[in-house]
C-alpha positions in Angstrom: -7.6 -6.7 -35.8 -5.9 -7.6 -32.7 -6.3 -5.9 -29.3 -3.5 -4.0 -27.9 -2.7 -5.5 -24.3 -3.4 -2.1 -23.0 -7.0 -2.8 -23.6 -7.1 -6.6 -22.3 -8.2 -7.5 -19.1 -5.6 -8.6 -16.1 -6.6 -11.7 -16.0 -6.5 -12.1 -20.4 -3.0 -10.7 -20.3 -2.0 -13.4 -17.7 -3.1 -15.9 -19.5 -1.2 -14.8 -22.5 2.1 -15.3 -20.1 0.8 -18.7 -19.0 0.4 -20.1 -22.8 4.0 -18.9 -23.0 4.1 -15.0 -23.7 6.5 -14.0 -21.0 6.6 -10.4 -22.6 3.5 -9.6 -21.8 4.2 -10.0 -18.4 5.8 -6.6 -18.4 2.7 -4.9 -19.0 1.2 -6.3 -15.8 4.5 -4.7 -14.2 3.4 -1.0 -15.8 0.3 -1.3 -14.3 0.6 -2.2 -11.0 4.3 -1.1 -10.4 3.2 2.4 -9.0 0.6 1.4 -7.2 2.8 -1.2 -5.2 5.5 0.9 -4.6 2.6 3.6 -2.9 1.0 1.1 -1.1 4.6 -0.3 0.1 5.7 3.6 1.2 2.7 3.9 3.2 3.4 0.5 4.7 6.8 0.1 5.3 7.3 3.9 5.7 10.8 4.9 5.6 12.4 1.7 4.2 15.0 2.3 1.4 14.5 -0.7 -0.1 10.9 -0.7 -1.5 11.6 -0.6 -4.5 13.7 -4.3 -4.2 11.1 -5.5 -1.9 8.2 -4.6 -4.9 10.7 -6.4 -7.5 10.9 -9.2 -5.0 7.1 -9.3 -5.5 6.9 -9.7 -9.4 9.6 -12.0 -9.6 7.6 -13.7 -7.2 4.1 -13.7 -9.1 6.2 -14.4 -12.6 7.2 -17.5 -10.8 4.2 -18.2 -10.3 2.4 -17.6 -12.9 1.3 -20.7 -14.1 -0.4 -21.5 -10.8 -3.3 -18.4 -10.8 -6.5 -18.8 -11.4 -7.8 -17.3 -14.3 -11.1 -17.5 -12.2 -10.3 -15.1 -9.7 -9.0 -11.3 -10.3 -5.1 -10.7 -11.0 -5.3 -7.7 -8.6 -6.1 -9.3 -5.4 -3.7 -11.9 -6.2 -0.7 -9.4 -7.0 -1.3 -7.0 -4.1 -1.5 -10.6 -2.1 2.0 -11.1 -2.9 2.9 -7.6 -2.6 1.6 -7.7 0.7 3.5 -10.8 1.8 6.6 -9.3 0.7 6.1 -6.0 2.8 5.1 -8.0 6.3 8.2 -10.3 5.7 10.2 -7.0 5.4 8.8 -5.6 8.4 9.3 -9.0 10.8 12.5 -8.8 9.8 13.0 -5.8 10.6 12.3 -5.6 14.1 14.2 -8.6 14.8 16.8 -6.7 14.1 16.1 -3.1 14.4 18.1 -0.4 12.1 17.3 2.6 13.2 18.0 5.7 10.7 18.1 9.6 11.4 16.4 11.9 8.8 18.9 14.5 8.7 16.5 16.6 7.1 13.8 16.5 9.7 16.1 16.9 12.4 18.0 20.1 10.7 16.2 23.6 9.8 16.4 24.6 6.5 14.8 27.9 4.8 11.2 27.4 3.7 10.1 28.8 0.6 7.1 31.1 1.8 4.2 29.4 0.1 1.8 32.0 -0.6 -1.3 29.2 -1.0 -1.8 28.9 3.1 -4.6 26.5 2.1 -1.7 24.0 0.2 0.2 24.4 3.3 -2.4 23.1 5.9 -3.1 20.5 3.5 0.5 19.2 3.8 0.3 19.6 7.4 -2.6 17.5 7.5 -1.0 15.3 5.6 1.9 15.0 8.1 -0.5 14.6 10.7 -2.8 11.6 9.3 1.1 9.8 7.8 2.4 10.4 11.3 -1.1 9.1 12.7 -0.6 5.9 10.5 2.4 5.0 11.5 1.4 4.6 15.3 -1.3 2.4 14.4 -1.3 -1.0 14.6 -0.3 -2.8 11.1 -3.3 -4.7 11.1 -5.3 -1.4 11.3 -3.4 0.3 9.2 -3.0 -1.9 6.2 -6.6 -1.8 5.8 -6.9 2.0 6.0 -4.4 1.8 3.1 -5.8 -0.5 1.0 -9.6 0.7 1.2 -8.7 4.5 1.2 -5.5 5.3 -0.6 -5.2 2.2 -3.0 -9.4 2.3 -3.0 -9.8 -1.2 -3.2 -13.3 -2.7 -2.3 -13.7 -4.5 1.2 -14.2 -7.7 -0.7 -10.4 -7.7 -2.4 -8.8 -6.5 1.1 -10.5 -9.4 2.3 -8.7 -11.9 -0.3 -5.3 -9.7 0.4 -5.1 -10.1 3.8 -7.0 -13.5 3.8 -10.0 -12.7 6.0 -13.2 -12.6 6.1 -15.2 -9.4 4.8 -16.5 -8.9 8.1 -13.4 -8.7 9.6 -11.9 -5.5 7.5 -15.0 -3.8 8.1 -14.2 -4.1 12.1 -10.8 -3.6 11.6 -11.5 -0.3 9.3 -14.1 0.9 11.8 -11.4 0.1 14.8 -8.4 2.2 12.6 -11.1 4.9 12.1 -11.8 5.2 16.1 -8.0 5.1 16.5 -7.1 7.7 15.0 -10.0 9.5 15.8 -8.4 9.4 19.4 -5.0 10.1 18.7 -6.4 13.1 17.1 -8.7 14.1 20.1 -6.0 13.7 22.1 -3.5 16.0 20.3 -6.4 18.4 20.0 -8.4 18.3 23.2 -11.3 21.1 21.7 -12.3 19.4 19.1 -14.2 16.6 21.7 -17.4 17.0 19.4 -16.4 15.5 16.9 
């Protein structure tokens, strides 16, 4: 009996598309497809074009296929590219700056009374920590998203970003005491924390 690609490894499924299966490839795509386009909202933040940028990236690691090693783990390598993709987006970007209004933020609009208060201060602190993120450097903030909202060990960041271990521990640790002070700051009696 044959095993569905649903249960086969990463790495067994790209080889599959390296012996010539390119069909396969699309389960690869169904895997990691949400979980790019999450970790490319929380990056890129307000960009339109994510979802282009994320194709961009499997195009990219279809092309390149044949050149992975079936050694290492597909995830790294895919977020890798993913990655790549994103930064590319965002140096372009600020050489030439677009800047958009949010109509939406910017206009009131009736709110729907929520009658779970405890939903509604976990939205606002989910605001506060995406607003947080966005003022932090994209060094420190990559890493917060990778380890925390894409919970990927310190040891795959690493082969992400290309560093060593060590240094996404320091850079989590320096993200952490960042926002920790942009926090104290907005909320000066809360110091004991």
């Amino acid at each position: 009996m044959a095993i569905s690609p649903i249960e086969k490894s990463d790495e067994e499924i790209v080889k599959l598309v390296q012996d010539g299966d390119s069909e396969q490839f699309g389960v690869l795509v169904e895997r990691y497809q949400a979980k790019l386009l999450r970790y490319g909202h929380k990056f890129l933040r307000a960009r339109e074009d994510i979802q282009d940028i994320v194709q961009d990236a499997f195009i990219s690691a279809y092309r390149n296929i044949k050149s992975f090693d079936l050694s290492q783990r597909f995830s790294p390598w895919i977020y890798r590219i993913a990655h790549n993709a994103f930064a590319n987006a965002l140096r372009k970007s600020s050489r030439n700056p677009l800047f958009f209004i949010d109509f939406d933020t910017l206009l009131s609009h009736p709110v729907y009374e929520d009658p779970e208060p405890r939903e509604k201060e976990r939205e606002e602190i989910k605001k506060y920590i995406d607003k947080t993120l966005e003022g932090l450097k994209p060094n420190y903030r990559e890493v917060l998203i990778l380890h925390y909202l894409e919970e990927l060990p310190y040891k795959e960041i690493a082969e992400i970003l290309q560093v060593p271990v060590g240094t996404i521990g320091v850079r989590i640790k320096r993200a952490k005491d960042a926002l920790k002070k942009a926090y104290l700051t907005q909320n000066p009696s809360h110091e004991s924390l």
